[in-house]
C-alpha positions in Angstrom: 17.5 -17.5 -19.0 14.2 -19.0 -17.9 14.0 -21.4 -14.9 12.2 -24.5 -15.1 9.5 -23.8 -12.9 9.0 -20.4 -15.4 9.1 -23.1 -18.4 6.3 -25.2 -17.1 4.4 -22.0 -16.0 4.5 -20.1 -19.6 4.4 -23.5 -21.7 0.9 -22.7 -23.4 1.8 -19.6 -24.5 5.7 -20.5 -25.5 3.9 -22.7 -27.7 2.6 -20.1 -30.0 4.5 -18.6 -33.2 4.4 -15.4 -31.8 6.2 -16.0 -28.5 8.5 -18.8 -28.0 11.5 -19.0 -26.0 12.8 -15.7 -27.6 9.6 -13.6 -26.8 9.0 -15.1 -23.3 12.2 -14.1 -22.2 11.7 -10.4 -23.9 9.0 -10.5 -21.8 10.8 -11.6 -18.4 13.3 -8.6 -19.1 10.6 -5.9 -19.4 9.6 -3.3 -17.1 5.9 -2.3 -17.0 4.4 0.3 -15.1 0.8 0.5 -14.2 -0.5 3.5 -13.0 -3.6 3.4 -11.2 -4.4 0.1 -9.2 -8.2 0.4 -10.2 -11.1 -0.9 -12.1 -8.7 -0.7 -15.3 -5.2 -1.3 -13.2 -6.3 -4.4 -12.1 -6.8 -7.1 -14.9 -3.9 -5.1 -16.6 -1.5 -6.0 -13.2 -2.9 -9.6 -13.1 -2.3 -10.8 -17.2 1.1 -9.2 -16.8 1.6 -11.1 -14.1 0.4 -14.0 -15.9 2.0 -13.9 -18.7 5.3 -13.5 -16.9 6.9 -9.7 -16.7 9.9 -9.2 -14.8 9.3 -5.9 -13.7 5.9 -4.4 -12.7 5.7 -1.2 -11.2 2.4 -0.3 -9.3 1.3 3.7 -8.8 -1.6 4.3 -6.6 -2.1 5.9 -3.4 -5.8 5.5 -3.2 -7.3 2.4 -0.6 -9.8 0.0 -0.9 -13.8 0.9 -0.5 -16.4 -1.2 -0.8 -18.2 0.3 -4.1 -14.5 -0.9 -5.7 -14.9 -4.7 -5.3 -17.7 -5.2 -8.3 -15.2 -4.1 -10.8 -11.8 -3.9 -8.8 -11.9 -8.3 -8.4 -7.9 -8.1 -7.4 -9.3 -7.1 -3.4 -12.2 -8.7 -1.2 -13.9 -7.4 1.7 -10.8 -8.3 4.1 -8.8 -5.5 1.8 -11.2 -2.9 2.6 -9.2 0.5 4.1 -5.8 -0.4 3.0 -3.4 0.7 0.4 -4.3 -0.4 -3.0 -0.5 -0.6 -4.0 0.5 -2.5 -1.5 -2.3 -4.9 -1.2 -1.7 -5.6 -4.9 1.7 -6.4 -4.8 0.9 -8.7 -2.1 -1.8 -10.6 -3.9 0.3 -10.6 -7.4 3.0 -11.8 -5.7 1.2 -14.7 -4.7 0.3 -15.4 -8.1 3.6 -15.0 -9.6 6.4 -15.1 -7.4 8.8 -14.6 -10.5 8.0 -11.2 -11.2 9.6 -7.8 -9.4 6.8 -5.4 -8.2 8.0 -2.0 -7.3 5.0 -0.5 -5.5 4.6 3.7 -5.6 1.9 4.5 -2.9 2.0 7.8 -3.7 0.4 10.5 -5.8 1.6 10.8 -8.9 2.3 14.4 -10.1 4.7 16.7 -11.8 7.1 16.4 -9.3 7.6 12.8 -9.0 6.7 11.7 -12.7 9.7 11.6 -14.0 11.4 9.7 -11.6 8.9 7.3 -11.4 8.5 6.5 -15.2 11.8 6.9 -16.5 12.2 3.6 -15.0 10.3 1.6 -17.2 10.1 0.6 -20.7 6.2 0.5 -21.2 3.5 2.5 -19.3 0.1 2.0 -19.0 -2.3 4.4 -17.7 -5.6 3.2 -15.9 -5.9 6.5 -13.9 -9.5 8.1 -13.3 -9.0 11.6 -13.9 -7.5 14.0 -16.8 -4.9 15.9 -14.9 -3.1 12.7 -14.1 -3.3 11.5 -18.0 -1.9 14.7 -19.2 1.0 14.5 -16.6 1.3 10.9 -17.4 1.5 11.5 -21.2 3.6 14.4 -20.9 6.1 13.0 -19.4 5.7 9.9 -21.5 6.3 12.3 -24.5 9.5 14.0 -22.8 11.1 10.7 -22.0 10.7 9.1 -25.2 8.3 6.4 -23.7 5.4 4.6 -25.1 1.9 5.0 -23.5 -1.1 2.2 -23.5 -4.2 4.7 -22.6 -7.6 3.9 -21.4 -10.3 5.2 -20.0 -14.2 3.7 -19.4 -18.1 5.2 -18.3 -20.6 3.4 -18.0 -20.5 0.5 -20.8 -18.5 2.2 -22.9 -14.3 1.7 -23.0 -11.1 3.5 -25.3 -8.1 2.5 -26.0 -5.4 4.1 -27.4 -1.4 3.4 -28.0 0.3 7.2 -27.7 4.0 8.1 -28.2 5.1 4.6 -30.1 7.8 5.3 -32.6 6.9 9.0 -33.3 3.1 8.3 -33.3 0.6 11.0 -31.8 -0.1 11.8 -28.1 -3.0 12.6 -26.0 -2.5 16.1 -27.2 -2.6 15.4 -30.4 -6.3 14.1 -29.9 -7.1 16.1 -26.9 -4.7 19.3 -27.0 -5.8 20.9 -23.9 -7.5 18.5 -20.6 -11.3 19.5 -20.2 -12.5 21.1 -16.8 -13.1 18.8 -14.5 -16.7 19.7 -14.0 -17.4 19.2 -18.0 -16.2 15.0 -17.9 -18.5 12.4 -16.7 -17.1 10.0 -14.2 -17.7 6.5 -12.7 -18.5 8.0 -9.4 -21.3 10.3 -10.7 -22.6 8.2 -14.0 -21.9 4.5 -13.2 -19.9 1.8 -14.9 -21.1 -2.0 -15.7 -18.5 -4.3 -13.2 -16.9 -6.0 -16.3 -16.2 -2.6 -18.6 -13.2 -2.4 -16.7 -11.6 -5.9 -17.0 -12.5 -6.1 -20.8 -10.9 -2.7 -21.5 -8.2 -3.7 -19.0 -8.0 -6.9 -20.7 -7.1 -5.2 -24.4 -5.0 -2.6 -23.1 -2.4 -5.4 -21.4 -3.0 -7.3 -24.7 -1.7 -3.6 -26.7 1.7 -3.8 -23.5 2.2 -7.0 -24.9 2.0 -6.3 -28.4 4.6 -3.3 -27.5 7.0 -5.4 -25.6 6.9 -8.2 -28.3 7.7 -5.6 -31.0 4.5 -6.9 -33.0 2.2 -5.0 -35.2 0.0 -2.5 -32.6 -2.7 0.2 -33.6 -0.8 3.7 -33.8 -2.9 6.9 -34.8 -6.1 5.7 -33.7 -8.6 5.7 -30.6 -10.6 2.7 -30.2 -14.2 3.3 -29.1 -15.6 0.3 -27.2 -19.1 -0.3 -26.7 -19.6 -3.2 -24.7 -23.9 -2.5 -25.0 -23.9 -3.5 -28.1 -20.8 -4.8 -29.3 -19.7 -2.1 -31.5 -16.5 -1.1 -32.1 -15.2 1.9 -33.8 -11.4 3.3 -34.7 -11.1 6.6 -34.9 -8.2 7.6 -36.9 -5.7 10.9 -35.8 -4.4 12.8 -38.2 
């Protein structure tokens, strides 16, 4: 049941077709998990907390530096040096008191995947780096769950729904992870401040889409270029 303080809260979007009583409260019983309390993690934690999820789980074991706050806008200078995770829940909390946060500060890895994401209905991967994505996805894969992936440079974003109803994975696109010292990253080539949140944005708009049951883009890896505003599917096979 929804309280009334959670009908006044979620009234504009209750309004719509497309939610309504019945989809706000699928929304209030599902369980999100967020891994990576980042540029990506962030406007991802904050619209689910928006919009009202009842379980959000938060993986990150990294803390806050100062080169995070042009893109990470959940933290300010006070947050500097302390646990991303737990910061986050903090300030979520504050924003929606309704909502469950289950904070992991801890690295994620093969022995503790499991575990963690067996717990959850939807995951969403805003990690930085591809041996955490193929543990995330692989696990994802084993337990049947289905994965919003993203990943940005510069001003460029992708998107990508993996393991939905049988559709491909990140090995199916990717089937091995590249070395390390072959990918660009953030740290070396730069990213534009708002890459993140729009990326962030579309990949909590693709966990809603999941959770709502409504029509989401299988089989394909959007290519976002936020330069030009160009916008390319590419479709697996």
């Amino acid at each position: 049941m929804l309280t009334i303080d959670e009908i006044n809260r979620y009234s504009r979007q209750m309004l719509m077709d497309d939610i309504g009583i019945e989809g706000q409260l699928k929304i209030k019983e599902s369980k999100v998990l967020v891994i990576g309390a980042g540029g990506l993690g962030c406007p991802v934690l904050q619209y689910l907390a928006g919009m009202g999820v009842g379980t959000i789980g938060i993986v990150d074991f990294d803390k806050v530096e100062i080169h995070n706050l042009h893109r990470q806008v959940l933290y300010t200078m006070a947050d500097i040096g302390k646990k991303k995770a737990v910061i986050a829940s903090e300030k979520l909390k504050a924003q929606n008191p309704h909502c469950n946060y289950i904070v992991f500060d801890e690295l994620l890895s093969g022995e503790n995947v499991t575990s963690i994401i067996e717990q959850f209905d939807v995951i969403v991967d805003g990690s930085d780096n591809f041996l955490t994505r193929y543990t995330v996805n692989d696990a994802c894969v084993l337990l049947g769950k289905p994965l919003v992936y993203g990943s940005i440079l510069n001003f460029e974003g992708q998107l990508a729904v993996f393991n939905y109803k049988g559709s491909k994975n990140l090995r199916d696109l990717y089937p091995q992870p590249p070395n390390p010292e072959d990918v660009p990253s953030c740290s070396e080539n730069g990213v534009l401040g708002i890459v993140p949140g729009m990326t962030g944005t579309m990949m909590c708009d693709l966990a809603l889409k999941i959770i709502l049951e409504k029509e989401v883009m299988v089989n394909t890896l959007l290519l976002a270029d936020f330069k030009q505003y160009r916008f390319q599917q590419l479709h697996l096979y």
